[in-house]
Backbone as XML, in Angstrom:
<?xml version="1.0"?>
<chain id="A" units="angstrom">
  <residue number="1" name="UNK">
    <atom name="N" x="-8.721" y="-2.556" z="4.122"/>
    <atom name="CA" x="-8.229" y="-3.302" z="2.979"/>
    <atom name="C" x="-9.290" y="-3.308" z="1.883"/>
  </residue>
  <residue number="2" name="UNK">
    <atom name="N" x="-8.691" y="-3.541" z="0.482"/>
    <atom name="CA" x="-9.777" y="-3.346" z="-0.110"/>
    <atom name="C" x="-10.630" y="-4.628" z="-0.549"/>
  </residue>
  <residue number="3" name="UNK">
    <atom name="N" x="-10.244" y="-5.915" z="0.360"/>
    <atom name="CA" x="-10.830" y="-6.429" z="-0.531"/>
    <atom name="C" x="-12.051" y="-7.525" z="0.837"/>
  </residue>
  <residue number="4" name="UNK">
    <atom name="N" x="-11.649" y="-6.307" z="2.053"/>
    <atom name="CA" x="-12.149" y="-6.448" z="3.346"/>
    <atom name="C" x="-11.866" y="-7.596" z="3.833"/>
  </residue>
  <residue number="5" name="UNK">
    <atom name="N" x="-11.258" y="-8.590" z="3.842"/>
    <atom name="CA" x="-10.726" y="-9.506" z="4.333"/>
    <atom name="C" x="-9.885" y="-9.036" z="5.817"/>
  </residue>
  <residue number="6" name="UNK">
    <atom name="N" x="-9.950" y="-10.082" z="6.600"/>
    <atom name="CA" x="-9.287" y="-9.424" z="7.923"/>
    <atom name="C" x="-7.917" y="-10.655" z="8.329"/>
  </residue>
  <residue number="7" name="UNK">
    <atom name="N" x="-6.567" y="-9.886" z="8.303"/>
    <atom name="CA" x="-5.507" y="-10.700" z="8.832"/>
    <atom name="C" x="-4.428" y="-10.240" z="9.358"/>
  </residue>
  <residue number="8" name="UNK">
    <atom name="N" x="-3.945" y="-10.779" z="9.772"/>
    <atom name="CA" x="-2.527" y="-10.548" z="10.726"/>
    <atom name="C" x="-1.919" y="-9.314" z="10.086"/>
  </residue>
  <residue number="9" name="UNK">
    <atom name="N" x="-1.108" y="-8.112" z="11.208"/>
    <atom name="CA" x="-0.643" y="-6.973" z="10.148"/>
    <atom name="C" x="0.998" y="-7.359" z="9.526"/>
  </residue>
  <residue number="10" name="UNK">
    <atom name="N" x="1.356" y="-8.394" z="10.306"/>
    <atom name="CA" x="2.574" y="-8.803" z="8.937"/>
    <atom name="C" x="2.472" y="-9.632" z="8.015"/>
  </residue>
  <residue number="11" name="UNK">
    <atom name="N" x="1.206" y="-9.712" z="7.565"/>
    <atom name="CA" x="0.614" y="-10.339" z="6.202"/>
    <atom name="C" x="0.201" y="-9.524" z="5.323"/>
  </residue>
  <residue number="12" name="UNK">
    <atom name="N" x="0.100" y="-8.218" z="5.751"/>
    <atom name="CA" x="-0.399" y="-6.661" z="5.257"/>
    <atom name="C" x="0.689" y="-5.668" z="4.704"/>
  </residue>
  <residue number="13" name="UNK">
    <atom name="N" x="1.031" y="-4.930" z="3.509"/>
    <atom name="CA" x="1.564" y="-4.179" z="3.448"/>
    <atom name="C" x="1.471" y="-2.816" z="3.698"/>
  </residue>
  <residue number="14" name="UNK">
    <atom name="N" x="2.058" y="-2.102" z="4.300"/>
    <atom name="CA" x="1.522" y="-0.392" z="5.012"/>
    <atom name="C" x="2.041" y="0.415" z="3.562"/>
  </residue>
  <residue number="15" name="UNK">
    <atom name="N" x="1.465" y="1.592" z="3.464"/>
    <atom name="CA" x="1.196" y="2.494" z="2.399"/>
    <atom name="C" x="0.519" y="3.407" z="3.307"/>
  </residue>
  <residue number="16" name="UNK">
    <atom name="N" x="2.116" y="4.693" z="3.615"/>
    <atom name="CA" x="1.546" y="5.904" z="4.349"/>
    <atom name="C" x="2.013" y="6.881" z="3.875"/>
  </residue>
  <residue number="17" name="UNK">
    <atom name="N" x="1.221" y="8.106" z="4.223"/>
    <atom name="CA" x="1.042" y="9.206" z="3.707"/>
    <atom name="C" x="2.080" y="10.096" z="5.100"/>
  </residue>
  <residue number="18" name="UNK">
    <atom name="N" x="3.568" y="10.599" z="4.529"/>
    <atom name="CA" x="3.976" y="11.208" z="6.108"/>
    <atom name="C" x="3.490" y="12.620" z="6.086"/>
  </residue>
  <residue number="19" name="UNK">
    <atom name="N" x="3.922" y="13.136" z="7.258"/>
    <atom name="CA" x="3.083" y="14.113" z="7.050"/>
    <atom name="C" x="3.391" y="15.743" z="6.037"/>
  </residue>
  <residue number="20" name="UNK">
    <atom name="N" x="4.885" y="15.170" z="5.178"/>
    <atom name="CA" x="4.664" y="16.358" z="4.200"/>
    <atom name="C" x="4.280" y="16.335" z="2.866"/>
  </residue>
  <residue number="21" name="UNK">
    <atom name="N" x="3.109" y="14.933" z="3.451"/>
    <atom name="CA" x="2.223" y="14.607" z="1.627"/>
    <atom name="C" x="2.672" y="13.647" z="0.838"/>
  </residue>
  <residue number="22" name="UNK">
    <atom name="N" x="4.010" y="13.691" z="1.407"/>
    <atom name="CA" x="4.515" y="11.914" z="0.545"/>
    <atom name="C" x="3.644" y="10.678" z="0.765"/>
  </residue>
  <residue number="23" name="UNK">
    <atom name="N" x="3.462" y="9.731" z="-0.347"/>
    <atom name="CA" x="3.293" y="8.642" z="-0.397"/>
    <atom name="C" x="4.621" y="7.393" z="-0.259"/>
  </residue>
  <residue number="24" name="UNK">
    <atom name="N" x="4.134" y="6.722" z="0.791"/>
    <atom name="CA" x="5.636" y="5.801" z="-0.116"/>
    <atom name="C" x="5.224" y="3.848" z="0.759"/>
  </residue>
  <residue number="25" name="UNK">
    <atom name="N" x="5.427" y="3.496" z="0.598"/>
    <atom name="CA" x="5.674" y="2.047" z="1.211"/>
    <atom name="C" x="6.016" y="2.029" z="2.476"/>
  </residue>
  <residue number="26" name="UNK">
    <atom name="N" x="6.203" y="1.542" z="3.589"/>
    <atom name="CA" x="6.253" y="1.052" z="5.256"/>
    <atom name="C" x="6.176" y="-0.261" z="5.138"/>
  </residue>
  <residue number="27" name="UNK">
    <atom name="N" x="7.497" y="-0.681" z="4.844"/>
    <atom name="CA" x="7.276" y="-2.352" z="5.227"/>
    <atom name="C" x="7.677" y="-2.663" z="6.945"/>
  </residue>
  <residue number="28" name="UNK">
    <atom name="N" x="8.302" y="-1.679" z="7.250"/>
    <atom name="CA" x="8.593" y="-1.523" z="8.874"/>
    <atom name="C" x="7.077" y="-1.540" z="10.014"/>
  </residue>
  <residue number="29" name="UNK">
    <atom name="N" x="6.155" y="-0.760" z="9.261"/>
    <atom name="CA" x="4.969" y="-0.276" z="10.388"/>
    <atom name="C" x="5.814" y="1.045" z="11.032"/>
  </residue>
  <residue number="30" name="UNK">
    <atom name="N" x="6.441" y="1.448" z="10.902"/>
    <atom name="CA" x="6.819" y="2.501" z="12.266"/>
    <atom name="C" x="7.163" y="4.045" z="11.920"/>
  </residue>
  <residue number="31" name="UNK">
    <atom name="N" x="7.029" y="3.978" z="10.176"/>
    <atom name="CA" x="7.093" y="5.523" z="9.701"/>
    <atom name="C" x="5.856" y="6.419" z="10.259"/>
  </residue>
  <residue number="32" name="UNK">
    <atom name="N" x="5.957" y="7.258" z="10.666"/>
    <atom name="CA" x="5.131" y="8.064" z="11.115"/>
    <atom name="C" x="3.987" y="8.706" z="9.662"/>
  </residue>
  <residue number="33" name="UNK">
    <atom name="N" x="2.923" y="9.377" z="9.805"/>
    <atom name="CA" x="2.267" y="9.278" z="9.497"/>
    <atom name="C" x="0.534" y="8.310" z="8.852"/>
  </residue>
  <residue number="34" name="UNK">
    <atom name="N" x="-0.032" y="8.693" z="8.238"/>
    <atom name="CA" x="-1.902" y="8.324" z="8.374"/>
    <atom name="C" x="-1.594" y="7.041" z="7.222"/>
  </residue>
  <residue number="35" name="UNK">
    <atom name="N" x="-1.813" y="6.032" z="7.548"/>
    <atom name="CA" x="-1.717" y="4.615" z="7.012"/>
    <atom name="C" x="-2.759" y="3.714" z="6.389"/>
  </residue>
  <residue number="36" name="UNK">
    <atom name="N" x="-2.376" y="2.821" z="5.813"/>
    <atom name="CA" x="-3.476" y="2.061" z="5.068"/>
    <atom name="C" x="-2.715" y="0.561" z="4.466"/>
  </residue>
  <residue number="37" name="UNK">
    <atom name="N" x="-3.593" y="-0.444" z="4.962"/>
    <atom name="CA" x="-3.088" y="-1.433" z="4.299"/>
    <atom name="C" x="-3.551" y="-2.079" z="3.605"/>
  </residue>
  <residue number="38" name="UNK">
    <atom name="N" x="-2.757" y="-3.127" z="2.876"/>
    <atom name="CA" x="-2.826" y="-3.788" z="1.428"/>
    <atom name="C" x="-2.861" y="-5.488" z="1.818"/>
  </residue>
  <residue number="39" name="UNK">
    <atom name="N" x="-3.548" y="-5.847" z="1.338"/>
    <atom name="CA" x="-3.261" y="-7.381" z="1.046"/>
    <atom name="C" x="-1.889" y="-7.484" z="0.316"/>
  </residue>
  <residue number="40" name="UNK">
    <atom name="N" x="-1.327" y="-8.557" z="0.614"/>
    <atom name="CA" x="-0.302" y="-8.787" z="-0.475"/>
    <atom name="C" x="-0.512" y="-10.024" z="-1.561"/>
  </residue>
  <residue number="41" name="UNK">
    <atom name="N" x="-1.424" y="-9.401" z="-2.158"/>
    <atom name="CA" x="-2.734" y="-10.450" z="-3.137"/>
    <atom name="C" x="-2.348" y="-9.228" z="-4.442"/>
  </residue>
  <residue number="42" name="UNK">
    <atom name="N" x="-2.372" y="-9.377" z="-5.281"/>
    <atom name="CA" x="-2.215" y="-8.844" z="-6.544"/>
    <atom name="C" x="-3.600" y="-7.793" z="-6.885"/>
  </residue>
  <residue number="43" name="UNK">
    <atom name="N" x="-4.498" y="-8.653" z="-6.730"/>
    <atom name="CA" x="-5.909" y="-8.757" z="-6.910"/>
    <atom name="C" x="-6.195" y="-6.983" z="-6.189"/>
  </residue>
  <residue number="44" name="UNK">
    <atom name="N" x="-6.179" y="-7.507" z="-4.658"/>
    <atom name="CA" x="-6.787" y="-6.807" z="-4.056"/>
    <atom name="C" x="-5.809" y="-5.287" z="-3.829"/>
  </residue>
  <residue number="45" name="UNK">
    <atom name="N" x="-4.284" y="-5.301" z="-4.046"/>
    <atom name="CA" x="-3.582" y="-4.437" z="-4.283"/>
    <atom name="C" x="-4.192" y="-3.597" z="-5.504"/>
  </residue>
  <residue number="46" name="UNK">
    <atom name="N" x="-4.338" y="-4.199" z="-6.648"/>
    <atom name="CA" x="-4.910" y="-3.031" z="-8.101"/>
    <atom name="C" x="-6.444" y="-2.819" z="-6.971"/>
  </residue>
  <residue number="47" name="UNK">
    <atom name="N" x="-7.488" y="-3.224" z="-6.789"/>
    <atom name="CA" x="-8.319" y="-2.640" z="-6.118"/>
    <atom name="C" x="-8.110" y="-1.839" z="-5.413"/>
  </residue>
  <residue number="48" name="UNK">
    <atom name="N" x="-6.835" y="-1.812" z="-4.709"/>
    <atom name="CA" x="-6.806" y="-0.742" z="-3.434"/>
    <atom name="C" x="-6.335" y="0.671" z="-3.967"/>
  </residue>
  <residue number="49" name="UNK">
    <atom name="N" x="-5.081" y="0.555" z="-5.067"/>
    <atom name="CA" x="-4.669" y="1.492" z="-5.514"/>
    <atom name="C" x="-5.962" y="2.302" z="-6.559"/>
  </residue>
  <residue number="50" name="UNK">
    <atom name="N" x="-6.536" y="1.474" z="-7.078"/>
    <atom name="CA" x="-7.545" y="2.192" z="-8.294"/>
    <atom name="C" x="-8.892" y="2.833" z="-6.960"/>
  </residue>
  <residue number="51" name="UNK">
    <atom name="N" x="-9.277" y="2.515" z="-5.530"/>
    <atom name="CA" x="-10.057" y="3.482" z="-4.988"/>
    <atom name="C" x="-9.703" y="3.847" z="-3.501"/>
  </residue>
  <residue number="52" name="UNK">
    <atom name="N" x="-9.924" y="2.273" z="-3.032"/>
    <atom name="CA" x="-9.673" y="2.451" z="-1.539"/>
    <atom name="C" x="-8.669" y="3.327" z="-0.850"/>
  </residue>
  <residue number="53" name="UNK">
    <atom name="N" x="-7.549" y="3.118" z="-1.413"/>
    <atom name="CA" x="-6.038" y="4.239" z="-0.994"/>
    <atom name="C" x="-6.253" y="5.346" z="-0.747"/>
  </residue>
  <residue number="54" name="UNK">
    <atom name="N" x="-6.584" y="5.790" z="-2.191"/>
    <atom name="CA" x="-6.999" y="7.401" z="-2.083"/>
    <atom name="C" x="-7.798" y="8.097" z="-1.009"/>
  </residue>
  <residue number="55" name="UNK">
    <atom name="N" x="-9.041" y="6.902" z="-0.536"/>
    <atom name="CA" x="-9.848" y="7.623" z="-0.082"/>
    <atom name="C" x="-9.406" y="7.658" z="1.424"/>
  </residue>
  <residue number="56" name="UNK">
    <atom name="N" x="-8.649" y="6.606" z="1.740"/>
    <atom name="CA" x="-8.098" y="6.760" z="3.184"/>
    <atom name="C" x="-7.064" y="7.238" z="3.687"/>
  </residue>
  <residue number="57" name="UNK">
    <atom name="N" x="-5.994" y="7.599" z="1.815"/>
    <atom name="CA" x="-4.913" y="8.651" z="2.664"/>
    <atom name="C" x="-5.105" y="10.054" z="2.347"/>
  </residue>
  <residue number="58" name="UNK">
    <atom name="N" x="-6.468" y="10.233" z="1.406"/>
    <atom name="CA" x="-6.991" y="11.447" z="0.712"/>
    <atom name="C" x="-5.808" y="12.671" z="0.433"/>
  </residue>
  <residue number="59" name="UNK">
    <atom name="N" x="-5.220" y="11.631" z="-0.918"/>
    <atom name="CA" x="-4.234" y="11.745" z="-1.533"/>
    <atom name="C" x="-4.464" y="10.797" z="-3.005"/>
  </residue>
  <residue number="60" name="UNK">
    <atom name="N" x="-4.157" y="11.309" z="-4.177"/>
    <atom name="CA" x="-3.993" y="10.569" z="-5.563"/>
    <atom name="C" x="-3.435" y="9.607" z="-4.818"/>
  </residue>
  <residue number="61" name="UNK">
    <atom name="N" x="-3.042" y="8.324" z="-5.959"/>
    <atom name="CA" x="-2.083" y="7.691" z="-5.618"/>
    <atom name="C" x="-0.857" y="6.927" z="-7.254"/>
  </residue>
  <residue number="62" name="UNK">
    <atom name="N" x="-0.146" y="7.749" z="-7.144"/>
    <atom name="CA" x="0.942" y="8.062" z="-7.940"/>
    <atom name="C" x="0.725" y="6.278" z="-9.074"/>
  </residue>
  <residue number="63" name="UNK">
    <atom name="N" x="1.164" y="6.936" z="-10.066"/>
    <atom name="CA" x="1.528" y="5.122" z="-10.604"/>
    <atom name="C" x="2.716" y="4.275" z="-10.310"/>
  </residue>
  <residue number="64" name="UNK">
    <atom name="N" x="3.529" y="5.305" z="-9.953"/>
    <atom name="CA" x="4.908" y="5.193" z="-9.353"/>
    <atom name="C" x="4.955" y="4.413" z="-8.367"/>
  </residue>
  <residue number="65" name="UNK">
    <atom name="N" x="3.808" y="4.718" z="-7.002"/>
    <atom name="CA" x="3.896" y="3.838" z="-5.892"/>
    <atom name="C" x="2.798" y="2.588" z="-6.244"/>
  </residue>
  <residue number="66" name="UNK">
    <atom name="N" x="2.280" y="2.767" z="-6.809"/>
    <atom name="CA" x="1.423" y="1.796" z="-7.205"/>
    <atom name="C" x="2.283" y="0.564" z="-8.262"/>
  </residue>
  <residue number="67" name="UNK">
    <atom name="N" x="3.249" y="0.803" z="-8.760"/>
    <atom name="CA" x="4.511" y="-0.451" z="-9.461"/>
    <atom name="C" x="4.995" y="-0.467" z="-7.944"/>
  </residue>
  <residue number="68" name="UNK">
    <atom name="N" x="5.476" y="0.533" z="-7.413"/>
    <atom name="CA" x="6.521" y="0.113" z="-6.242"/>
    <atom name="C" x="5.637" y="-1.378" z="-5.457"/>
  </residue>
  <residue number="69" name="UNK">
    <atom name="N" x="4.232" y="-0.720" z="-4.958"/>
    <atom name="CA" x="3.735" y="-1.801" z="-4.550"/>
    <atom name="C" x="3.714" y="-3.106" z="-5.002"/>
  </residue>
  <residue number="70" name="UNK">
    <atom name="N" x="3.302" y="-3.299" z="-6.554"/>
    <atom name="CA" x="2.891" y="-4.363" z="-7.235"/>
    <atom name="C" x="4.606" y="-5.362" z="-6.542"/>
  </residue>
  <residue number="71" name="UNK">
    <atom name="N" x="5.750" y="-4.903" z="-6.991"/>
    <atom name="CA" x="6.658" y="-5.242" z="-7.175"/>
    <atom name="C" x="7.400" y="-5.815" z="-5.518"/>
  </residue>
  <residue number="72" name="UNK">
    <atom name="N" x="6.650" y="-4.922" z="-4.415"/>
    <atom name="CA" x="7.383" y="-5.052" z="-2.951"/>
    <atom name="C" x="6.186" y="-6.978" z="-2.640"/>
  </residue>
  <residue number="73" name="UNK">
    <atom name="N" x="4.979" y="-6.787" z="-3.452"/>
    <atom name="CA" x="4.175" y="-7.844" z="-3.087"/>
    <atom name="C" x="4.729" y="-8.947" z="-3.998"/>
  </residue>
  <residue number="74" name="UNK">
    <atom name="N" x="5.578" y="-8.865" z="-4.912"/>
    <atom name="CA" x="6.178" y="-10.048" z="-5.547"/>
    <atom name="C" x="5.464" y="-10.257" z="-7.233"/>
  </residue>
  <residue number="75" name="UNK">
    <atom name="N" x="4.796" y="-9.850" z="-7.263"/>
    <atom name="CA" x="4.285" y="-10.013" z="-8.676"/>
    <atom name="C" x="4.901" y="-9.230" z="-9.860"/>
  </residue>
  <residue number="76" name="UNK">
    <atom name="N" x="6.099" y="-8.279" z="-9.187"/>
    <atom name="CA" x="6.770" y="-7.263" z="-10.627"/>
    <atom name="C" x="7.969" y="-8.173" z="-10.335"/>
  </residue>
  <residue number="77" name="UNK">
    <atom name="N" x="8.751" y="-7.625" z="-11.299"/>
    <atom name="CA" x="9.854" y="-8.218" z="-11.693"/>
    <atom name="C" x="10.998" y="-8.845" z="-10.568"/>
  </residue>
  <residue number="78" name="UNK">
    <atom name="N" x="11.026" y="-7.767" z="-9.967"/>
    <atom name="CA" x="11.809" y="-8.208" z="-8.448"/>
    <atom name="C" x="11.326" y="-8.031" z="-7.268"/>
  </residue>
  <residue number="79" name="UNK">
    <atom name="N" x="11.699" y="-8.534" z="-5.865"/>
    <atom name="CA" x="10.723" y="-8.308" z="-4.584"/>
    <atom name="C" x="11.824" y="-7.249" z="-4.122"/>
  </residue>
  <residue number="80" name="UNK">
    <atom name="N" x="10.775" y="-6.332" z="-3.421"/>
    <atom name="CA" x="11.823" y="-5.146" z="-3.246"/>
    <atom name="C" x="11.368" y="-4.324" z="-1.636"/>
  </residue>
  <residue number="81" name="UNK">
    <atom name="N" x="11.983" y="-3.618" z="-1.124"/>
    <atom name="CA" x="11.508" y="-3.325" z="0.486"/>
    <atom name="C" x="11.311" y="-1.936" z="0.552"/>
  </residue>
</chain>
């Protein structure tokens, strides 16, 4: 996480990489592929997307999934899955 804090993983949002390079959201836990999680803190989400992400799914990380996120953690316009 990026903001190293340690908690429960359904307090965590998953952000995985499957394995044909997609990025996308896992609010399940159970999509296959190399994973990484998020606080669902605003804060520590823009931290994760602007370094930590990248470096652990060593992959960009789109701006696209980076609103998807903002928005699945409640701070965009609607909460979304």
């Amino acid at each position: 996480m990026a903001c190293g804090a340690t908690r429960d993983k359904r307090d965590l949002v998953r952000v995985v990489r499957a394995p044909d390079g997609t990025l996308g959201l896992d609010p399940t836990g159970k999509r296959s592929g190399r994973g990484a999680y998020v606080c669902r803190q605003a804060a520590c989400a823009e931290r994760g997307v602007k370094g930590r992400l990248q470096h652990v799914l060593q992959v960009p990380v789109s701006a696209e999934l980076a609103e998807a996120l903002t928005v699945f953690i409640g701070d965009g316009p609607a909460r979304g899955g």
